[in-house]
N, C-alpha and C positions, 0 to 999 in steps of 0.2 A: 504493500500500500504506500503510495506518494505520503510526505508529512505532512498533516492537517496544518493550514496555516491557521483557522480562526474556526470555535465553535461556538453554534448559534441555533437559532431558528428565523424558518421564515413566517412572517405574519401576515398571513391570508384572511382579514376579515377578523374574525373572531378564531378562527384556525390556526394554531400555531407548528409548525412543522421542522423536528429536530433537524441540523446539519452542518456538516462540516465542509468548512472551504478551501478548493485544493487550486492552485496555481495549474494556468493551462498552457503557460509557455514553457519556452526550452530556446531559449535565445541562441543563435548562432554567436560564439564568444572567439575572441582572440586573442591571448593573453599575452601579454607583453611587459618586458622589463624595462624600469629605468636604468640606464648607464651612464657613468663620469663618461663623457667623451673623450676625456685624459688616457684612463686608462683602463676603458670596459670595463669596470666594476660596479655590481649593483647598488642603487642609489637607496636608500631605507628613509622613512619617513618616522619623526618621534612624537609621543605626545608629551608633552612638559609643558609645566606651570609660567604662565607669561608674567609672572613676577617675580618666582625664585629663579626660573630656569633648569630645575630642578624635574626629571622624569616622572611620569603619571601612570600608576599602573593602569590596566582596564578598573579592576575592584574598587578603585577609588574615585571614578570619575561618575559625575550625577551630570542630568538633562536640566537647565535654570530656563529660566523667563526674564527677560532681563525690563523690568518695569521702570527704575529709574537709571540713572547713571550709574555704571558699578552694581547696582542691587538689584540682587535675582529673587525670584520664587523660585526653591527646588520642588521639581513635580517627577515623581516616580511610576514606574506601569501603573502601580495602581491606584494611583491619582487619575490618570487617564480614562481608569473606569467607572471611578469614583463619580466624575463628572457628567456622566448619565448611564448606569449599570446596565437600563433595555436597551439604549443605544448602540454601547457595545455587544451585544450580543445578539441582534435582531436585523434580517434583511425584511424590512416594513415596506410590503408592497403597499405605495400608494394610490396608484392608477394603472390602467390599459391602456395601450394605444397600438395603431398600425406601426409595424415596422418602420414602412416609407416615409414616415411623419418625422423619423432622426437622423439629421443629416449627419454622413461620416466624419466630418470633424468634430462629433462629439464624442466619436466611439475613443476609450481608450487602454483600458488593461482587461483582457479576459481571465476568469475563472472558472474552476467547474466546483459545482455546489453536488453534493450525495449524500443522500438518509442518512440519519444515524438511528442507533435501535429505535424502534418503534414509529419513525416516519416515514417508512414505504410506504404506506396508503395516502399519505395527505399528500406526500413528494409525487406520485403514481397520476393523482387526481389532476393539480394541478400542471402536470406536463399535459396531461390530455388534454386540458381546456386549452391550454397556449395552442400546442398544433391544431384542435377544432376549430377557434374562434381567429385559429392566425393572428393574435395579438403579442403585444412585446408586454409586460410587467414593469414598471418603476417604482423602483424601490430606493430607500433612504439606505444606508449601509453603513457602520463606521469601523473601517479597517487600519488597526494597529494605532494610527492616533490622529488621524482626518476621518471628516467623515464625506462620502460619497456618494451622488444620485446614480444607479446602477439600474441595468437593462437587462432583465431575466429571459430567455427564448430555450426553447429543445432543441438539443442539437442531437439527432438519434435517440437515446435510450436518456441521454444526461441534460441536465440543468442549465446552462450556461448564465452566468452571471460579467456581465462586462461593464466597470465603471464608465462612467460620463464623465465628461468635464461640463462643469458651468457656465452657462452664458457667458459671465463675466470673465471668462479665462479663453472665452474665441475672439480673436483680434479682431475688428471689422473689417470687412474686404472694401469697403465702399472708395478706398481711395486709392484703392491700383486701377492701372489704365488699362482696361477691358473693352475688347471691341461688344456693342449691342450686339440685341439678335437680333438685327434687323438685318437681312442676309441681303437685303440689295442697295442698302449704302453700301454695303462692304463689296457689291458689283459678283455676288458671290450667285453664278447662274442654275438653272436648273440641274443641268448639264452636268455637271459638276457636281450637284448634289449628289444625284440617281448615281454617278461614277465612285464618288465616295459611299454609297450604300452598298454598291457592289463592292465595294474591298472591304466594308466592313463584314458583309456576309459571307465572302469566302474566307476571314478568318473569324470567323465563328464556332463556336464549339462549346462542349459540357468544362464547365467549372472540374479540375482538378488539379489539387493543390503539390499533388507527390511528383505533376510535369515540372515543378520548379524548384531550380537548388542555387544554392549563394557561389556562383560561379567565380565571385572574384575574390572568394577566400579560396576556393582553387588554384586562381591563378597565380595570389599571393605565395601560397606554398609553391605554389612550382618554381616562382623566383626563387624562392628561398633551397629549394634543394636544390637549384644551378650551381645557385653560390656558395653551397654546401660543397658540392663534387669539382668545383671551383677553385676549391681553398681560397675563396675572397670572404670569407665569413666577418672579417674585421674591416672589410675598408669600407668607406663611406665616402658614399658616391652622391654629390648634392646637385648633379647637374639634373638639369630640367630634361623630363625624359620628350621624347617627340612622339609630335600628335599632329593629326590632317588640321590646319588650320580652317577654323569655321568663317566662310564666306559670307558675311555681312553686307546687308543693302544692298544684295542683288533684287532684281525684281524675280520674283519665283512665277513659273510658269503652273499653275495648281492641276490644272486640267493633264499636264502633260504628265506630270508625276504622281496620279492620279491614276492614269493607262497604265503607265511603266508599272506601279505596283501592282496594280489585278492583273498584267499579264504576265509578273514576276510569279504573285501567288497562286495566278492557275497552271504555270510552267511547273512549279516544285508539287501541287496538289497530283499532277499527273507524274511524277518523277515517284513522288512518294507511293502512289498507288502500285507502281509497275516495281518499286523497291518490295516493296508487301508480299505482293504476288509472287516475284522469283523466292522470298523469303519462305510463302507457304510451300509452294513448288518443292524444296530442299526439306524441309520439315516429312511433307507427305511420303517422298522416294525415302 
């Protein structure tokens, strides 16, 4: 079993339903050290007192509030719970809504929510309602010492919980220079449309997430085992590596590049297909 990060229930009404909350990523990580550039040696970070100068073990360091100048409130985990005890333990559904109604810049950290003893049936219940009524859950949430507006939906068999961010935390888009949709200032023709719908349909296809992998942590390792089997492991190379320079303030021709890609992607569609085939060919003999 993953480590519970928080346990709770959820509040459906008058229905309260036990559960615990488990972390639903797995970050693509790349760990790296600091180095003296002297003398490749790793670089350590201390904790110490900014008055004696003096090292600070972990056991001795507390979380303050810093209210006036110099003067703190020391506040501890369970101060944190102290300060509303249903809060922290409760994902308080407040309303339903359509999915389509939450724009993606609000989505932001996912979880997965699963029974704890005795809340199979109320867990069971309300997954069914979410997929019947096709509705998302907003719920109030407070995880470790914020608290969170969270968006409950079934994903398969499991729960998903994924906080929100607040209004007040999405920048206004209103003053980037965005062309209208009014496609014929912008001279933008039928023609052109119909052309771009066909490229967009011939790359069309089912949602699946295991076609994509972080290629340029691949690539990163490749460099690095070059310069492994290289024996250049130490030098440092700062020059600016080359790249196609991007052509700026040309006038783009859209219609022409528009062709070129639907008859690029129905050149590889048939490329791909005829790959297939010799493929099952070999499989079947």
């Amino acid at each position: 079993m993953p480590r519970t990060l928080w346990k709770g229930a959820i509040s459906f009404g008058l229905v309260n339903i036990p559960v615990g909350l488990y972390s639903a990523e797995n970050r693509n990580s790349f760990d790296l050290d600091l180095l003296d550039k002297r003398t490749l040696t790793p670089v350590g970070f201390k904790r110490y007192n900014k008055e004696t100068g003096k090292d600070v073990s972990w056991n001795d360091i507390v979380k303050g509030y810093e209210y006036e100048k110099r003067k703190y409130v020391v506040l501890t985990d369970e101060d944190f719970r102290r300060a509303n005890v249903e809060a922290t333990e409760t994902v308080e559904i407040v309303k339903f809504v359509e999915a389509s109604e939450i724009a993606p810049v609000y989505f932001e950290t996912p979880y997965y929510l699963a029974p704890q003893k005795r809340g199979e049936k109320g867990y069971a219940l309300l997954r069914e309602i979410l997929i019947q009524k096709q509705k998302v859950a907003i719920a109030n949430v407070v995880i470790r010492t914020r608290q969170y507006v969270a968006a409950l939906m079934p994903l398969g068999d499991v729960i998903v919980m994924t906080t929100l961010r607040y209004a007040n935390e999405i920048r206004p888009a209103d003053n980037l220079d965005v062309p209208s949709r009014n496609l014929k200032t912008l001279r933008i023709t039928a023609k052109e449309l119909e052309m771009g719908n066909r490229l967009v349909e011939g790359m069309s296809g089912k949602w699946n997430p295991k076609e994509f992998h972080d290629t340029y942590h691949e690539d990163l390792m490749a460099l690095i085992e070059k310069r492994i089997k290289a024996g250049k492991t130490e030098t440092i190379d700062e020059s600016e590596p080359k790249a196609k320079r991007r052509q700026e303030g040309r006038v783009i021709d859209l219609m022409a590049l528009l062709k070129k890609s639907v008859a690029k992607k129905a050149h590889g569609h048939t490329h791909d297909k005829a790959r297939h085939a010799t493929h099952g060919k070999r499989k079947a003999a």
